[in-house]
C-alpha positions as CSV (number, residue, x, y, z in Angstrom):
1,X,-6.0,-8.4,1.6
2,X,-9.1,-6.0,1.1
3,X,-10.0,-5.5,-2.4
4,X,-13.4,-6.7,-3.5
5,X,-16.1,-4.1,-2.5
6,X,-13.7,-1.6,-3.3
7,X,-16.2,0.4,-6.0
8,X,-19.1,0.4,-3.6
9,X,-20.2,3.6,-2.7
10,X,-17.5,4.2,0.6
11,X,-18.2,5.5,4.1
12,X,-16.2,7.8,5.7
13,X,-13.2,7.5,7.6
14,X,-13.2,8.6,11.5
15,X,-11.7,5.8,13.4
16,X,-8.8,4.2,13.9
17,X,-10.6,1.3,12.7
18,X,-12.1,2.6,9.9
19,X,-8.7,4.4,9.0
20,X,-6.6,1.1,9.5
21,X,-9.4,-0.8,6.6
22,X,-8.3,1.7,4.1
23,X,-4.7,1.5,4.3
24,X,-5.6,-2.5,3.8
25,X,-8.0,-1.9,1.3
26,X,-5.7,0.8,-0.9
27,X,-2.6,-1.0,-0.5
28,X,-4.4,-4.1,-2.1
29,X,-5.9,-2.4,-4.9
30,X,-2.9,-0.3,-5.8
31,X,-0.6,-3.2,-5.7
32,X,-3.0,-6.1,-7.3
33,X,-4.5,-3.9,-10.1
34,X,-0.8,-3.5,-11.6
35,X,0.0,-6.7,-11.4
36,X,-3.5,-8.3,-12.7
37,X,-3.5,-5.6,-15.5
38,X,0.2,-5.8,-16.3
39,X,0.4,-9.4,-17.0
40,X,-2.7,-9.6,-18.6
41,X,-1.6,-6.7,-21.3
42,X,1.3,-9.1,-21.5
43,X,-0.3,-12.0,-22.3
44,X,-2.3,-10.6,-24.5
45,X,-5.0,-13.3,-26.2
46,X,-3.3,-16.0,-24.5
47,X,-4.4,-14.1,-20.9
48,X,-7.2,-16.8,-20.0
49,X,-5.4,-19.6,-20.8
50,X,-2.3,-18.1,-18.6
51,X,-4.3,-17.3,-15.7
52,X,-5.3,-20.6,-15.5
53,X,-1.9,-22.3,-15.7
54,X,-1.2,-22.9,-11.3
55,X,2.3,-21.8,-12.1
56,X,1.3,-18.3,-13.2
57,X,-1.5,-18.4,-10.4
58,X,1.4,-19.1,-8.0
59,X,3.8,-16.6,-9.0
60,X,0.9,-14.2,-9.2
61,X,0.3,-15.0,-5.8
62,X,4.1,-14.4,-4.7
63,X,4.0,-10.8,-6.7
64,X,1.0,-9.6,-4.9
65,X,2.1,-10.7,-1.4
66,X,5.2,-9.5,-2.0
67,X,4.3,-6.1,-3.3
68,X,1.4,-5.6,-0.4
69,X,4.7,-3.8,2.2
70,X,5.2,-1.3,-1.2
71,X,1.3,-0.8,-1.6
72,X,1.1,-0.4,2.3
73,X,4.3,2.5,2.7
74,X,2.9,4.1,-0.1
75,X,-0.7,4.5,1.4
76,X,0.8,5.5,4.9
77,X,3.0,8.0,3.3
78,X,0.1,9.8,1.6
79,X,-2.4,9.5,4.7
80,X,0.4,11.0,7.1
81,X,0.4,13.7,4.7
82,X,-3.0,14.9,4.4
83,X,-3.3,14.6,8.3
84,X,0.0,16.3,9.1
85,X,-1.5,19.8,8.4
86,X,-4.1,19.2,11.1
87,X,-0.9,17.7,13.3
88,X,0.1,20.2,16.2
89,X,3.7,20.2,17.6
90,X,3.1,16.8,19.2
91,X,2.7,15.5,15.7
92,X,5.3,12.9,15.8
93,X,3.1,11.1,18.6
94,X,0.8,10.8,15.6
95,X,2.7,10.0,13.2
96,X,4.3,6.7,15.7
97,X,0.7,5.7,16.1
98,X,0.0,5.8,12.4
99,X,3.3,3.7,11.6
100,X,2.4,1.3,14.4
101,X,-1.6,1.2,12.5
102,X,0.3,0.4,9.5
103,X,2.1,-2.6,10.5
104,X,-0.7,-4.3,12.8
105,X,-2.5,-4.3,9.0
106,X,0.6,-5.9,7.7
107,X,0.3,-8.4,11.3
108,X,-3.4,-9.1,10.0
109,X,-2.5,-11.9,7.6
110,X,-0.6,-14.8,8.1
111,X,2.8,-15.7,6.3
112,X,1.5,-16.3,2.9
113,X,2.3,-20.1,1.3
114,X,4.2,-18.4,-1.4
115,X,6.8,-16.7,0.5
116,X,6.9,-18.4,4.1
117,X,7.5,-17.6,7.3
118,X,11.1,-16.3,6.8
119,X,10.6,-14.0,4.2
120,X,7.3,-12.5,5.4
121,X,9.3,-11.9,8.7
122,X,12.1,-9.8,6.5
123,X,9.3,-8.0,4.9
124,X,7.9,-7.3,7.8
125,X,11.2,-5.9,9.0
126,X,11.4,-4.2,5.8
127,X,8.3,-2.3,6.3
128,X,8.4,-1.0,9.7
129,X,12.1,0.4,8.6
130,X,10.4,2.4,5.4
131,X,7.7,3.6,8.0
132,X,10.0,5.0,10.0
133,X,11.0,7.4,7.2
134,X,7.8,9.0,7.4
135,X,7.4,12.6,7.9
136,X,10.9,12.9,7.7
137,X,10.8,15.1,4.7
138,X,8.4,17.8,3.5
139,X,5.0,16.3,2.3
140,X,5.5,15.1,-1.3
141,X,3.1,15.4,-3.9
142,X,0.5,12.0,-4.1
143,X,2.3,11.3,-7.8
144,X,5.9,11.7,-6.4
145,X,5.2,9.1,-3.6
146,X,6.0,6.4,-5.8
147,X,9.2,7.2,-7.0
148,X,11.6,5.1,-4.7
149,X,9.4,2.1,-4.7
150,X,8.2,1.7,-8.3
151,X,11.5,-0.2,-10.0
152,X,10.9,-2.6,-6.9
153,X,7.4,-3.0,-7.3
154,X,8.1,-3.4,-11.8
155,X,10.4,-6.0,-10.6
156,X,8.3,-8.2,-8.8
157,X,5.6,-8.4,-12.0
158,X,5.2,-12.4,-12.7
159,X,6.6,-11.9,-16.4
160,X,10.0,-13.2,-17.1
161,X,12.1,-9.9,-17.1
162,X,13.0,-11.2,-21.1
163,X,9.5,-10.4,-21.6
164,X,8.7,-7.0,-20.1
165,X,10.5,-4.8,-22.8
166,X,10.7,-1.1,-21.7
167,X,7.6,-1.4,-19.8
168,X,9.2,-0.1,-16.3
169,X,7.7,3.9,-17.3
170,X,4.4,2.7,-17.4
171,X,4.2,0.9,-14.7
172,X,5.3,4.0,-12.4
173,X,2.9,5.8,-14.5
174,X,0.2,3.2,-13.6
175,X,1.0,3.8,-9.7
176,X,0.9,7.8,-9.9
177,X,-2.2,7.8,-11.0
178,X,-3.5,5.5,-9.1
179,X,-1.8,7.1,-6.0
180,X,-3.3,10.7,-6.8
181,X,-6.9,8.9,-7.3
182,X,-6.4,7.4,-3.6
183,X,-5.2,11.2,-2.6
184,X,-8.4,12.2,-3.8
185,X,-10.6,9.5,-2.4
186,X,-8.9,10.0,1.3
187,X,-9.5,13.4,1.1
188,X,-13.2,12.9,0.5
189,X,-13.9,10.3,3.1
190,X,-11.4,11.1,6.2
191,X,-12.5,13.1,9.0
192,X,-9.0,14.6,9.7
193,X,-9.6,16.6,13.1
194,X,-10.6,13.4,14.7
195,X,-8.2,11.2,12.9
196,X,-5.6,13.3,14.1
197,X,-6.9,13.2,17.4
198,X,-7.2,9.8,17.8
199,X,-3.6,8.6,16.5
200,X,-2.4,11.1,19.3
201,X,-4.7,9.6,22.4
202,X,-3.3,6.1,20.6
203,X,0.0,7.3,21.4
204,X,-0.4,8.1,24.8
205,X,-2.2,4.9,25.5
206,X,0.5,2.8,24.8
207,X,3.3,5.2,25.8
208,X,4.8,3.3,29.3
């Protein structure tokens, strides 16, 4: 999972390479910084002493690998939405190819030890059937991209659900900020014309 070297200074984005390390490198950061942040707010004083208990490191580990398919949906939603304006009427050629990018990110890392081989291969499952929602509906606003996935993504925080209080509305808050900062960051750094061009020649390569 992509996250250190994040706040380096970024180059653009104008391959599918290049465009398949940020949807890695978002996901990551979206997904980890809540959790990291989250629990450490909850633990208050007692945060270093908690963070170095191997039962908090290992359900830390199960939150972040389980949240990465939320993190990695919510990045491919916003991308395909920036791009679709540049998308002609064979956009739906792009948008395949940018769904199929999105899981061979997810088909980058191994089951993790924390969840196993079964349920990375429902998450898997999991993800590729939100990716197929994609571009269903009109483009939402980078804040409103959250919405369906932030009670999962509150649930998975590695504090006993005794201990979380009413925290659940900043959390979401948490992830639309941090989705309209990633809005602006893509828009920045993505050559569009040629990302749109190359998820369409994608396509047709693998089209039989």
């Amino acid at each position: 999972m992509a996250l250190f070297g994040l706040f380096r200074r970024q180059p653009p984005v104008r391959d599918l390479g290049e465009l398949a390390d940020f949807l890695d490198a978002q996901a990551a950061f979206v997904t980890q910084k809540g959790i990291y942040e989250y629990a450490r707010a909850r633990a208050g004083h007692y945060a270093k002493v908690l963070f170095r208990e191997p039962m908090f490191l290992e359900a830390v580990e199960r939150s972040r690998w389980s949240a990465y398919p939320i993190g990695l949906v919510m990045v491919t939603e916003l991308v395909e939405g920036i791009l679709r304006a540049h998308m002609d009427s064979d956009r739906w050629r792009a948008v395949g190819a940018l769904c199929g990018l999105a899981l061979s990110v997810f088909d980058r890392y191994p089951a993790p030890a924390p969840l196993g081989e079964a349920a990375w291969g429902e998450a898997r499952a999991e993800l590729a059937r939100r990716l197929k929602l994609i571009g269903l509906s009109a483009v939402k606003p980078a804040k409103d991209i959250p919405e369906p996935f932030a009670q999962a993504y509150f649930d998975l925080m590695p504090i006993h659900e005794r201990l979380r209080g009413r925290d659940f509305p900043t959390t979401r808050n948490y992830l639309r900020a941090t989705m309209c900062n990633i809005h602006e960051e893509f828009s920045r750094r993505a050559d569009v014309p040629i990302l749109t061009y190359a998820l369409r020649q994608e396509f047709e390569e693998r089209a039989p």
